[in-house]
C-alpha positions in Angstrom: -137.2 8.2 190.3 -136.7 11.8 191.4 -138.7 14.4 190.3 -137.9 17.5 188.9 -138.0 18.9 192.7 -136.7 16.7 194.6 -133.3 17.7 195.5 -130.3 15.0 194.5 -127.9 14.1 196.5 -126.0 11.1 195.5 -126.2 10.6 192.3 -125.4 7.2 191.7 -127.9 6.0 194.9 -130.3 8.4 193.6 -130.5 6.2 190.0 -130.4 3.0 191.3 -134.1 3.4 191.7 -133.9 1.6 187.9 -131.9 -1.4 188.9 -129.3 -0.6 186.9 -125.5 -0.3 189.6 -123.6 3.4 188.6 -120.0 3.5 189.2 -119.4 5.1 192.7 -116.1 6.8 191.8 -118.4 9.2 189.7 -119.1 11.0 193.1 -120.1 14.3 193.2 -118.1 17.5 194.1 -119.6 20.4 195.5 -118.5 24.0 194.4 -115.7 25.5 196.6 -115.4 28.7 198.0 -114.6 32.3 196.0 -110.7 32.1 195.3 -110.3 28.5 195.2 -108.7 26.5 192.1 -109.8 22.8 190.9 -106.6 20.3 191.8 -106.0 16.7 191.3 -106.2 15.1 194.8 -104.6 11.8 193.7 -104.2 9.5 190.5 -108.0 7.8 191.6 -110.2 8.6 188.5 -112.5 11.5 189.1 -110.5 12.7 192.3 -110.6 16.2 192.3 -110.8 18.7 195.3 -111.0 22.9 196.0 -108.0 24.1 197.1 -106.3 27.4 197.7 -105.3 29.3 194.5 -101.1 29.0 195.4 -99.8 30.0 192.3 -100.2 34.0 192.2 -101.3 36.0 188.9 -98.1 37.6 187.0 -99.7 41.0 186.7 -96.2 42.4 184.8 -92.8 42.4 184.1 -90.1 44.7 185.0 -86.6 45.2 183.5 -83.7 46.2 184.5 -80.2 46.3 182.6 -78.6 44.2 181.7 -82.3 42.6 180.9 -84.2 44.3 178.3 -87.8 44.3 177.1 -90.4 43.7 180.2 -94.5 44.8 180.4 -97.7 44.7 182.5 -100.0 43.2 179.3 -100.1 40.8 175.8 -97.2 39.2 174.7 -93.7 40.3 177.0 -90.1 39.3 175.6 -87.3 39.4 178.0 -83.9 40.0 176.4 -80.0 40.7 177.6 -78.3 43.2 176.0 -74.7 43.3 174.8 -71.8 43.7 177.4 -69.4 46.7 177.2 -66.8 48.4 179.1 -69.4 51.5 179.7 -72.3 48.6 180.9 -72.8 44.6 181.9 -74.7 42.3 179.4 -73.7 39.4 177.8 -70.3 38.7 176.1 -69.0 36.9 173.5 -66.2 34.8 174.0 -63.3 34.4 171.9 -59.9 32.2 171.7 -57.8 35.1 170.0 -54.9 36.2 171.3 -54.5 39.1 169.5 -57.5 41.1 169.4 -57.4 44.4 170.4 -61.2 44.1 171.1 -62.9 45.2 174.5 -66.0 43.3 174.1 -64.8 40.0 173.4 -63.6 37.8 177.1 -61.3 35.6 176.2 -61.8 31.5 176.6 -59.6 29.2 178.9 -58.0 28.3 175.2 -56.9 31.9 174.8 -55.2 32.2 178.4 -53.3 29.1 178.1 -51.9 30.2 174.6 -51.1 33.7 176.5 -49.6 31.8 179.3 -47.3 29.8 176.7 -46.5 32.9 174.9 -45.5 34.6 178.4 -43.1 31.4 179.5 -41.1 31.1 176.3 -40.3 34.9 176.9 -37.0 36.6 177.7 -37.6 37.5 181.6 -36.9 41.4 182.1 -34.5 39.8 185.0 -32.2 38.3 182.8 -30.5 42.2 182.3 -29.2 44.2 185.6 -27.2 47.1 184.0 -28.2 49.6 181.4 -26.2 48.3 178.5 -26.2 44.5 178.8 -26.7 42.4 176.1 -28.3 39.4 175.7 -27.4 36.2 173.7 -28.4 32.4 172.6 -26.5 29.4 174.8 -29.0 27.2 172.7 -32.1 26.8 171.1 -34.7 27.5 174.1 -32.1 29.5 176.9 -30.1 33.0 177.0 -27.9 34.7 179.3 -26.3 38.5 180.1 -23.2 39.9 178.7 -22.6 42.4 180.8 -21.9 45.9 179.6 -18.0 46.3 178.9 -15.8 49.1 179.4 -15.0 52.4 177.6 -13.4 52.0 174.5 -14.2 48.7 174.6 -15.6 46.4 171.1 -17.7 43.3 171.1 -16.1 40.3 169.4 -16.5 36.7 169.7 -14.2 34.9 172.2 -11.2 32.5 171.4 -13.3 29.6 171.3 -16.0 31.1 169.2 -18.9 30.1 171.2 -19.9 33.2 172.5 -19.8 36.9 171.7 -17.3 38.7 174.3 -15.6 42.3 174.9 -12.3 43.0 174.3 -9.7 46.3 173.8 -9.1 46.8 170.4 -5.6 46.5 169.0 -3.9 49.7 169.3 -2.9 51.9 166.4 -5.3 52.6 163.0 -8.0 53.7 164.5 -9.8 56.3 163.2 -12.7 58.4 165.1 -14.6 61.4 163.7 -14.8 64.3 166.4 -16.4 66.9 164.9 -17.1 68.3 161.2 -16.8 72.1 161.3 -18.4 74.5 158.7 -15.9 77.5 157.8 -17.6 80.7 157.9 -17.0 84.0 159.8 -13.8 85.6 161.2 -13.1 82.4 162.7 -14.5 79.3 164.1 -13.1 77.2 167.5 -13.7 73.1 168.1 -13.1 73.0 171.7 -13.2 70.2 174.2 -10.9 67.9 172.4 -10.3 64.8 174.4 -6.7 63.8 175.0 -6.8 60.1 174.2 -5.4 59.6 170.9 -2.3 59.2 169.6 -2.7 61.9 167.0 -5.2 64.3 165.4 -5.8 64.6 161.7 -7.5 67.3 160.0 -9.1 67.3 156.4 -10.2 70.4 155.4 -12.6 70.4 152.3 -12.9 73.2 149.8 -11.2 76.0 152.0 -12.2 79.5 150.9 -11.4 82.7 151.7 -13.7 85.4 151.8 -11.4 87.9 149.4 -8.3 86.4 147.5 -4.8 85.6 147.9 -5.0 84.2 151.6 -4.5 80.8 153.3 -6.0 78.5 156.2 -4.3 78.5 159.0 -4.8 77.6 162.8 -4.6 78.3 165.7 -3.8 76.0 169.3 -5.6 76.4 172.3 -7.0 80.2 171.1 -3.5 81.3 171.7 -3.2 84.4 169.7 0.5 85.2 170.7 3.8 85.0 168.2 4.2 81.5 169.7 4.2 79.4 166.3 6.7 79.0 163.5 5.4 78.2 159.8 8.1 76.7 157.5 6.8 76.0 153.7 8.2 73.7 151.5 10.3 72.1 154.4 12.7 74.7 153.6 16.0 74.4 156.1 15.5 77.4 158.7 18.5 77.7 161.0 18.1 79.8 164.2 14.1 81.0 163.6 12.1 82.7 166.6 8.7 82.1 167.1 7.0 85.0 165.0 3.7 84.0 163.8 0.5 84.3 165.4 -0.8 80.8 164.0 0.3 77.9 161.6 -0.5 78.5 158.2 -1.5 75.8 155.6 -1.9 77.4 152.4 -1.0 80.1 150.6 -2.6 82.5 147.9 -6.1 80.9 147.6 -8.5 81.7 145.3 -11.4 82.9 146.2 -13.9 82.3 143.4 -16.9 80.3 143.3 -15.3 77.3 140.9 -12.0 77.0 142.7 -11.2 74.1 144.9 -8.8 72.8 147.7 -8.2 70.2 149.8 -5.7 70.0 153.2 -4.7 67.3 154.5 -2.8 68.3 158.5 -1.5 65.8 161.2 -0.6 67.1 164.7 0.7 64.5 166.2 1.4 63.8 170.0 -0.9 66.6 170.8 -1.7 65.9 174.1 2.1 65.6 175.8 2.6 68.2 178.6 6.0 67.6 178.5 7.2 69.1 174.6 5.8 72.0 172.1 3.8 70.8 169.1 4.7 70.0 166.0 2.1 69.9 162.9 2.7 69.1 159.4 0.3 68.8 155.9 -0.5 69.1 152.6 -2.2 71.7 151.1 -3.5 71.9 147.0 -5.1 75.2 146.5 -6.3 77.0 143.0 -3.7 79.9 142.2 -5.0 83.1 143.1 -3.7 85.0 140.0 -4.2 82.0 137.5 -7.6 80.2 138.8 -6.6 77.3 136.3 -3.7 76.4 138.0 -2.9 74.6 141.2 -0.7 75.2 144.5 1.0 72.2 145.7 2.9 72.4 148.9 4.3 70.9 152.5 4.4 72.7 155.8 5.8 72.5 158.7 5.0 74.0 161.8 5.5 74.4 165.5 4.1 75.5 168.7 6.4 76.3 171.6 3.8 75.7 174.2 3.6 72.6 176.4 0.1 72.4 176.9 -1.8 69.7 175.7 -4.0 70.8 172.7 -7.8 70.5 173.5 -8.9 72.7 171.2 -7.8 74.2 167.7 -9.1 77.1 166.1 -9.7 77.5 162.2 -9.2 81.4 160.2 -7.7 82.8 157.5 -4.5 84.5 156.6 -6.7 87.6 156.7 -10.4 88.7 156.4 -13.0 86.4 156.9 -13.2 82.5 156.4 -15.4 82.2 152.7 -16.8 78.5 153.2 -15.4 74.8 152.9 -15.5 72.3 156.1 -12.8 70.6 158.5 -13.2 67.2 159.7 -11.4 66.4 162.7 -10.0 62.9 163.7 -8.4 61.3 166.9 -6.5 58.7 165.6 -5.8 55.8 167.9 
């Protein structure tokens, strides 16, 4: 038995002093050196060696975005923050296709129904010209109609399968020009195309700035004695030119409840080959008696062959009161 000296070096030898066997896997192990960690060397019971601490002390945590949180002691969280279009992060997904969100990134469920969306649409090819149009040939396909001409109206062909353009019929046609609001000494619609059969005036509430005048007109802003004015389609045998314009009315009232209405054709105005010829209707309020009504025809002429492209609208003298002329080209 050792004593309390004696230095032991093997323990299990050491005991066996007493007869009794100790389990040699009980061996001893001597410290290690300043650094060194305790490891298992295998799975043998009680096998344990010194070896080189490996694993490295975390000492602290540093951050940087997108991570958040971070520290150098106690307990250290490490987060992600949220993505934006200003910084990265995480993001949520999403299947919408309709969100207007710019946070959300959209799932492999949301392109596809984009794509599908995208395929069943009306390619940007299928028009060429600026004024094509574009209709069904059956449930899931379209084609162009190519714009038509001038003048031109769509309609649906023979077979009615498809729309189509085509010329209208000639004749009946009516097409406003230009409204004009009477006021002044006079006032001119110019730039009157030549591609009607007629024109046809209706003048609205004519009134003369003092009493006892009519509306007349002029052609062309020709202020010469070129025109003849014939009311009541009186016979006139062997008449000159001797008016300065044609004249529609005659001794208008001019007060505030009195009313008119004109109705003029000038038809064939855009021959080069003839004068022109105008005719209408005119029911004014009586100038003396505001109760009662003027009711007459007239017939005029032009001796000019120039085509009419533009007409010009006055009184019989002084200035135009108010009232309005809608002009037509009739087809």
């Amino acid at each position: 038995m050792p004593t309390n000296t004696d230095l032991v070096t093997d323990l299990p030898a050491d005991f066996e002093v007493f007869g009794q066997a100790v389990a040699t896997s009980m061996a001893d192990l001597l410290g290690g050196t300043s650094g060194q960690i305790l490891a298992k060397n295998s799975n043998t019971d009680m096998d344990f060696v010194w070896i080189a601490n490996d694993q490295g002390d975390i000492t602290g945590i540093t951050a940087t975005s997108p991570l958040t949180g971070g520290g150098t002691s106690g307990a250290i969280t490490v987060g992600i923050q949220s993505a934006s279009t200003s910084q990265a992060g995480a993001v949520q997904l999403s299947d919408s296709t309709s969100t207007t969100s710019s946070v959300l990134a959209a799932t492999p469920t949301a392109v596809k129904s984009s794509y599908d969306l995208a395929a069943a649409a009306i390619p940007k090819s299928t028009v060429t010209t600026t004024g094509d149009v574009i209709y069904a040939t059956g449930s899931s396909a379209v084609t162009r109609l190519g714009i038509g001409t001038a003048g031109q109206v769509l309609t649906v062909n023979g077979g009615a399968t498809a729309p189509s353009w085509a010329t209208p019929a000639s004749g009946g046609g009516m097409t406003l020009l230009q409204t004009v609001t009477l006021t002044g000494a006079s006032v001119t619609t110019s730039s009157i195309a030549g591609t009607y059969k007629e024109l046809r005036l209706y003048v609205r509430n004519f009134k003369p700035s003092s009493g006892d005048n009519g509306f007349n007109v002029r052609v062309n802003t020709d202020t010469a004695t070129n025109y003849i004015t014939v009311a009541g389609f009186t016979t006139t045998a062997n008449q000159a030119p001797n008016a300065t314009s044609w004249r529609f009315s005659a001794g208008q009232n001019d007060t505030a409840s009195s009313i008119s209405q004109i109705d003029i054709i000038i038809p064939d105005y855009a021959n080069t080959v003839t004068g022109k010829m105008s005719y209408g209707y005119g029911m004014t309020n009586n100038y003396t008696t505001s109760t009662n009504y003027n009711m007459r025809g007239w017939m005029n002429w032009y001796n000019q062959t120039a085509a009419i492209t533009s007409l010009t609208f006055l009184a019989e003298s002084g200035n135009l009161g108010s009232g309005s002329v809608l002009v037509y080209g009739v087809s």
